[in-house]
C-alpha positions in Angstrom: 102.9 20.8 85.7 104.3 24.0 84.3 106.3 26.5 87.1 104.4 28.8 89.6 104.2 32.7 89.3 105.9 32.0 92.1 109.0 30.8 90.7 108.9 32.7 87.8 109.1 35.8 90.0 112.1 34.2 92.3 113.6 33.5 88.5 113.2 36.7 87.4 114.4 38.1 90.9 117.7 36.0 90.5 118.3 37.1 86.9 118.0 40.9 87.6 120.2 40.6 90.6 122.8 39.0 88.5 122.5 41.8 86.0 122.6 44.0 88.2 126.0 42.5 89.8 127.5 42.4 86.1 126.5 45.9 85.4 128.1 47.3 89.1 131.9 45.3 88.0 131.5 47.1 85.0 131.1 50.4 86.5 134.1 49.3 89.0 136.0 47.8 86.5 136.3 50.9 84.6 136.5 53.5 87.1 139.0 51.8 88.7 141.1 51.6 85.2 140.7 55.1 85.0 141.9 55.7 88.3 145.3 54.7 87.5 145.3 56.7 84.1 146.3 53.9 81.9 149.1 52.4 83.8 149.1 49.5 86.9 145.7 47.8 86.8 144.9 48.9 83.0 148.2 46.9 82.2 147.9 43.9 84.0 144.2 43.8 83.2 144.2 44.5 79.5 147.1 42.4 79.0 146.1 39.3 80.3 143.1 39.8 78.2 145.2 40.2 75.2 147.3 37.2 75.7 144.3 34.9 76.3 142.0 34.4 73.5 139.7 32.6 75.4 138.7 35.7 77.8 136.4 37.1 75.6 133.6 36.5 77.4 135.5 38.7 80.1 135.5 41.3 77.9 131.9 41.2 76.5 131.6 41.0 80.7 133.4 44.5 81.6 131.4 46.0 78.0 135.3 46.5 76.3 136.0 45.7 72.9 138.9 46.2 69.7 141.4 47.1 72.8 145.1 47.9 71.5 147.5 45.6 71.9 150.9 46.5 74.0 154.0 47.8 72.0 156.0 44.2 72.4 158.7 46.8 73.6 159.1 49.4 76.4 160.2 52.9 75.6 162.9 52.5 78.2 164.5 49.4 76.9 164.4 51.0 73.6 165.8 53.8 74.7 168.5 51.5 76.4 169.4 50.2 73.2 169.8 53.6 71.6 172.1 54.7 74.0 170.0 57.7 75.1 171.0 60.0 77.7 170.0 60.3 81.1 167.2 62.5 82.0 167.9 64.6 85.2 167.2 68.2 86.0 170.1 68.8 88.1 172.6 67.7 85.7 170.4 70.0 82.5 170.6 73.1 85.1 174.0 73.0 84.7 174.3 72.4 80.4 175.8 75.3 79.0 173.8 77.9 76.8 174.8 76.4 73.6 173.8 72.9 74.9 170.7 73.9 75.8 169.7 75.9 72.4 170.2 72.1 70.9 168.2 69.9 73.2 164.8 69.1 73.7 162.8 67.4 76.5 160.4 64.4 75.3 157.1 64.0 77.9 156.0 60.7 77.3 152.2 60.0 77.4 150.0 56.9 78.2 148.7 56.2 74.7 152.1 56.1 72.7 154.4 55.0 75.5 152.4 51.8 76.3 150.7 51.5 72.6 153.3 52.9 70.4 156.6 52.7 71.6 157.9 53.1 68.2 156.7 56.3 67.3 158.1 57.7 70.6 161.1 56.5 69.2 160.5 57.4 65.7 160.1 61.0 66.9 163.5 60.7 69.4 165.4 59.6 66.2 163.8 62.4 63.7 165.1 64.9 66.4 168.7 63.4 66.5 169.0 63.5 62.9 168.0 67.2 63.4 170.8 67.9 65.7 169.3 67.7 69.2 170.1 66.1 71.9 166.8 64.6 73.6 166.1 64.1 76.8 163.0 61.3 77.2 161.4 62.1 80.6 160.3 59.4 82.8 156.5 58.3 82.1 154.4 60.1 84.6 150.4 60.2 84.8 148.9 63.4 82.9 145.0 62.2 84.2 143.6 62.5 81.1 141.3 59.4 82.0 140.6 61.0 84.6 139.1 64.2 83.6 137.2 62.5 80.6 135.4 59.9 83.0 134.3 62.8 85.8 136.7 61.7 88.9 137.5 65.1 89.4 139.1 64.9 92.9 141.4 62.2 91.9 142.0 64.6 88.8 143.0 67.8 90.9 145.4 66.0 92.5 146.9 64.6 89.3 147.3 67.2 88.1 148.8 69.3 90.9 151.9 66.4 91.6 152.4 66.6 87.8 152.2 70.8 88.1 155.0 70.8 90.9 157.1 68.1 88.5 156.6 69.8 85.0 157.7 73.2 86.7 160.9 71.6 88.5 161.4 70.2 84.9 161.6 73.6 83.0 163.9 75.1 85.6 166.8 73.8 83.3 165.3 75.9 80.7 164.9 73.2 77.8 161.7 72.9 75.9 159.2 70.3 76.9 157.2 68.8 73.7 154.7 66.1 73.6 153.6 63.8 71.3 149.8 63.3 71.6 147.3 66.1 70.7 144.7 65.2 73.4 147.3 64.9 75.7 149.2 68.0 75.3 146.3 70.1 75.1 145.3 68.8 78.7 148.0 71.1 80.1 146.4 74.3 78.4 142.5 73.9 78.9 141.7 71.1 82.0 144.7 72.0 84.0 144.1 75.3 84.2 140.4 75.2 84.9 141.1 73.1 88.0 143.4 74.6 89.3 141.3 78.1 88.8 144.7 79.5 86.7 145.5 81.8 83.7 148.4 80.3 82.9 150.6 77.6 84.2 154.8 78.1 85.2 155.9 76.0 82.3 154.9 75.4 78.7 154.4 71.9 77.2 154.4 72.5 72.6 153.0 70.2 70.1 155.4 68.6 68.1 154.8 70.9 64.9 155.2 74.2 67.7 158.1 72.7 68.1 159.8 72.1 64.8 158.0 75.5 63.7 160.4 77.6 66.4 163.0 75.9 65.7 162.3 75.9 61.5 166.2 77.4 60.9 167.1 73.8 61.0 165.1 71.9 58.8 165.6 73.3 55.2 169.4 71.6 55.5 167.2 68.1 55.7 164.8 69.4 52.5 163.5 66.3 50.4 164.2 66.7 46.4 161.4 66.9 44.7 162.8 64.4 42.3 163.2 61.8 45.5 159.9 63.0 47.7 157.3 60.7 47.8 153.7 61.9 46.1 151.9 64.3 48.4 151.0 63.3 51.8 147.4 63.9 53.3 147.2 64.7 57.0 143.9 63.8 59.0 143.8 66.0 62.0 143.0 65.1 65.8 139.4 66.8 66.5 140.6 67.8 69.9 144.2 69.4 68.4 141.9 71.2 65.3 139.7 73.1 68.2 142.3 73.3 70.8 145.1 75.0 68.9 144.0 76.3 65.7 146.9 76.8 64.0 147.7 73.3 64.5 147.3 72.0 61.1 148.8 74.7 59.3 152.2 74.5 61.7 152.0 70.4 59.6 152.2 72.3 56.4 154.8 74.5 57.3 157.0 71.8 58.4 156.1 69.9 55.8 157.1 72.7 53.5 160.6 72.9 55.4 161.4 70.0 54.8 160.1 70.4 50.6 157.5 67.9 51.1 153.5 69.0 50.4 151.1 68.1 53.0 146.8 68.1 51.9 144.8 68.9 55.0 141.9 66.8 54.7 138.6 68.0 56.0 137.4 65.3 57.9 135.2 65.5 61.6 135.6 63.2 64.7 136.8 59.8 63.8 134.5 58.3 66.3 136.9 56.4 69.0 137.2 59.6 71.6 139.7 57.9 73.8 138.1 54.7 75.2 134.5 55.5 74.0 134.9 53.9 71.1 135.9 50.7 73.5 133.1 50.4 74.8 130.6 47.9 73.8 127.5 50.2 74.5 128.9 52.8 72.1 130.6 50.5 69.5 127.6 51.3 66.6 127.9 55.0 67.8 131.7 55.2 67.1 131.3 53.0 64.0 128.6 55.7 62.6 130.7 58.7 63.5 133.7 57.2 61.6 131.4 56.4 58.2 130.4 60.1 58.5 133.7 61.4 56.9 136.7 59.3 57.5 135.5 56.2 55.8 134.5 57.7 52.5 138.2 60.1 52.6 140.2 57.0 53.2 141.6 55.5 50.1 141.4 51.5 49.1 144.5 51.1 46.8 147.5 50.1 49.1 149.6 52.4 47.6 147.7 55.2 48.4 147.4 54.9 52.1 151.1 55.0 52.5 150.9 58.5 52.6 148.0 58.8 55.0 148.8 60.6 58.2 147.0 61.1 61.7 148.3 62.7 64.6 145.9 61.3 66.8 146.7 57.9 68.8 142.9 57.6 69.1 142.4 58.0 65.2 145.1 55.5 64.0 143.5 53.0 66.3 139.9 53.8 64.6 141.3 53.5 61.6 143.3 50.3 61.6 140.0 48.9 63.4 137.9 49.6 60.9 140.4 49.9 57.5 142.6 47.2 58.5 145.9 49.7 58.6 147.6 51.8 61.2 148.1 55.5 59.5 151.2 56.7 60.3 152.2 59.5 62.5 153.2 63.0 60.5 156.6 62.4 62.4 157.3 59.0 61.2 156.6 60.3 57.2 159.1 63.3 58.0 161.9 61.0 59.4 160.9 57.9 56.8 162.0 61.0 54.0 165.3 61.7 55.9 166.0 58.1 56.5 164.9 57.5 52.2 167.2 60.9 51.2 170.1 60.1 53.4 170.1 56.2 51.6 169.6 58.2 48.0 172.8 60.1 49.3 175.5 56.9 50.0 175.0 54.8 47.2 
């Protein structure tokens, strides 16, 4: 005797209600990742994940997928092992004009600190080989996340605690730079809109704003032309592109300090927006975006993709998800050409 309508409804019942459960611990799950803008839960959560193989089906569970994997080292121990200096306001306030003109203030951000540790570094060491002293500032929440996910109150007050510490941070009167595009550009559009101001009391540049400024010190690190590597081509962050316009022509410039060429290639969104691309609902979505432009710019010979760049953390993790590589960051080409030219120079 075959079931009852009854018991088809009670099964029916019991299988929405546990869909239902899953879909509210996804909605949980998430916002409460987001809450802590990529650092306590998101760590310990992500990383167990990532060690276990077999938690997979926790991940189909949450609706994640392709999630980085953690830089197997912190940027504080490496910057333990490279000796770097302290970072401490009081003790800047009192450098001396001269030290100040040559250092430079590092802000860390969630996506290379915990993803990329070495291209924080990478950029630390390109500016010590350009004469700076830098000063790496302790990791502290931007909100990002937060914004981008619609927790708005947990946003504001972010971003006011990291208002009050960013000023008391360019008291000492050394510029602060930062490494991520989306991240950067946070302090110039969101922050302003929610705090209802024109302009915030301190200024945080992009790393080609930067190096542009300061551009009296990079022809002395110029590549030969006999000894540079074949032109490099530079895929933009969307948000960067939009947000500061210039942005891309500031790469060339340094580029061009430094006698290397740098091809802007015209490409749109690469499809992984920040954790969008994460998440299993949007996976085909992101996948489509990407096969709009990137995939058909992005060469297949080996050699070739050596000189592919992208300043976006979001676009190198596309990219090495779907091509199998991880582009490097503009900064990592320029101090690979120091590092290749100073080599030429001892033998």
């Amino acid at each position: 005797m075959g079931p009852t309508i009854s018991s088809k409804i009670i099964k029916t019942s019991r299988k929405s209600a546990i869909l239902n459960q899953i879909h509210g611990f996804r909605k949980k799950i998430r916002k409460f990742t987001f809450r802590f803008d990529f650092t306590r839960l998101e760590i310990f959560f992500w990383g167990i994940m990532l060690k276990f193989p077999k938690t997979n089906s926790l991940k189909n569970l949450i609706g994640l997928r392709d999630l980085p994997e953690y830089s197997p080292e912190s940027v504080r121990r490496l910057l333990q092992k490279a000796d770097a200096p302290a970072f401490d306001v009081d003790e800047l306030i009192l450098r001396t004009p001269e030290e100040l003109e040559r250092s430079v203030i590092l802000l860390q951000d969630a996506f290379t600190s915990f993803y990329e540790s070495q291209v924080v570094m990478d950029f630390y060491e390109l500016l010590k080989k350009l004469d700076y002293t830098v000063y790496v500032a302790p990791f502290s929440p931007n909100g990002k996340p937060l914004h981008v996910k619609g927790f708005l109150k947990q946003f504001r007050k972010v971003v006011e605690k990291n208002t009050n510490w960013l000023s008391y941070a360019a008291r000492c009167g050394i510029p602060l730079v930062g490494l991520d595009p989306s991240v950067v550009l946070t302090y110039r559009d969101e922050y302003l809109k929610i705090l209802g101001e024109n302009k915030l009391p301190f200024e945080v540049l992009l790393p080609q704003e930067f190096l542009v400024k300061k551009s009296k010190k990079l022809p002395g690190h110029a590549v030969s032309i006999s000894k540079k590597i074949k032109e490099y081509k530079l895929f933009g962050h969307c948000t960067e592109k939009t947000g500061a316009q210039l942005s891309q022509e500031l790469w060339q410039d340094v580029f061009e300090a430094f006698g290397l060429t740098l091809e802007l290639i015209p490409a749109g969104c690469c499809g992984m927006a920040g954790t969008y691309g994460h998440e299993t609902d949007h996976f085909e979505e992101s996948r489509g975006i990407y096969n709009l432009s990137w995939s058909k710019k992005i060469p297949e010979d080996p050699l070739l993709r050596q000189n592919i760049l992208a300043s976006g953390f979001s676009c190198r993790s596309q990219v090495k998800r779907f091509e199998g590589f991880r582009p490097l960051h503009p900064l990592q080409a320029l101090l690979r050409e120091i590092i290749s030219v100073n080599s030429f120079q001892n033998e």
